[in-house]
C-alpha positions, 0 to 999 in steps of 0.5 A: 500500500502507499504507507508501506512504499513511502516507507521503503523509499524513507529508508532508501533516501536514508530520512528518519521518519520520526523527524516528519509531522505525524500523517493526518487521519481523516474520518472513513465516512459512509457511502451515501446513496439515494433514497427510493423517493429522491430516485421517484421525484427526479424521474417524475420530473425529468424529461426524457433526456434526463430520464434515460441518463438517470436509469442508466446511472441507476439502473447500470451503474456507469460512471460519469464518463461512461455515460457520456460515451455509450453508445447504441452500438455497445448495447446488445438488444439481443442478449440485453447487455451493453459494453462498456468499451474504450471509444478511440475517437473520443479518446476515452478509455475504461478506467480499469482497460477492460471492457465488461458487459452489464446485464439492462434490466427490462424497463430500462432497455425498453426505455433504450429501444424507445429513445433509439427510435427518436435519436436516429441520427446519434450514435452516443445515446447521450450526445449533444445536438452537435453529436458530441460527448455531453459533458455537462451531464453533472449540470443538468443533474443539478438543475433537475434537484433544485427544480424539484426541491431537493436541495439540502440548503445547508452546504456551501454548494447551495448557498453559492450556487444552488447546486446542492453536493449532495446530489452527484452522478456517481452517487447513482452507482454507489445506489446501485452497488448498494443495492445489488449487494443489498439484495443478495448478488455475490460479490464477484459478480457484483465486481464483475458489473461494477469493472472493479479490480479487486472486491475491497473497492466493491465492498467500499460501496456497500451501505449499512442497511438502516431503518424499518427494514433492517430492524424488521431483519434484525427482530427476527434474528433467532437469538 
């Protein structure tokens, strides 16, 4: 790990470690994710557009810069998968250099086959009008929360800008992860999905389950 390779290279420049300050510690906090009404208010309100980034985020857990470049040639209506693959034309790459196929769920390929037929003449299914990569899918997302009342109005985002940072694209896939763990996928396959290298930074995404649900689970635990 870093700690251990910044010891090896302390000893190896000859620097006695205890002359330096003490690392800082931070605070591990938890993952946070989205709540099943927040998920409902958003798509209620969002446009089709929207929609379609929100269900993927969601439903497939594609990070930010997937989803800015997948394109309707990576899904497979057949098998009802998409891949996610390096676009060299956009000079995008997986973040892991390997490409993974992601099962769709059923609504939210019928949503794909739908949103095909009105953008005919795009090959990214979130592209701009110029047929370009949309980078500010993050923005709209923002403008979506405040438009319908979600905003925390208590961080520095919101009172700067009303851009509450609370609300991120990436933390639809931690709600996904979360939820497939949640109900009861193995890890690996849950890796597999995710395009993780190793199943410590997938189990970073699972969320203590909280609430009526998990006091349900845990009174009938036979003590």
């Amino acid at each position: 790990n870093k700690h251990a390779r910044l010891a090896s290279w302390l000893r190896f420049a000859g620097i006695d470690k205890a002359i330096l300050p003490p690392a800082p510690k931070f605070e591990d906090k938890l993952p946070t994710i989205y709540e099943s009404e927040e998920v409902t208010m958003l798509l209620d309100e969002a446009g089709p557009y929207q929609r379609i980034c929100i269900l993927l985020a969601l439903k497939c857990g594609l990070r930010d810069q997937e989803l800015m470049h997948l394109q309707f040639s990576d899904i497979n209506w057949k098998e009802g998968t998409l891949r996610v693959q390096e676009k060299p034309q956009w000079k995008f790459t997986v973040k892991t250099w390997e490409q993974r196929d992601i099962p769709i769920p059923d609504d939210v390929l019928e949503a794909l086959k739908e949103w095909q037929e009105v953008r005919k003449d795009q090959a990214l299914v979130l592209g701009t009008k110029n047929r370009l990569p949309n980078t500010k899918l993050l923005q709209a997302l923002k403008r979506l929360v405040h438009r319908v009342g979600l905003n925390c109005g208590r961080c520095d985002s919101c009172q700067e800008r009303n851009e509450c940072q609370a609300f991120t694209l990436h933390k639809f896939r931690r709600t996904y992860l979360t939820t497939l763990l949640r109900q009861g996928l193995d890890l690996r396959t849950v890796q597999a999905y995710a395009g993780h290298k190793d199943i410590a930074s997938t189990m970073r995404y699972l969320r203590p389950a909280t609430g009526a649900g998990a006091r349900e689970k845990l009174n009938a635990v036979k003590w």
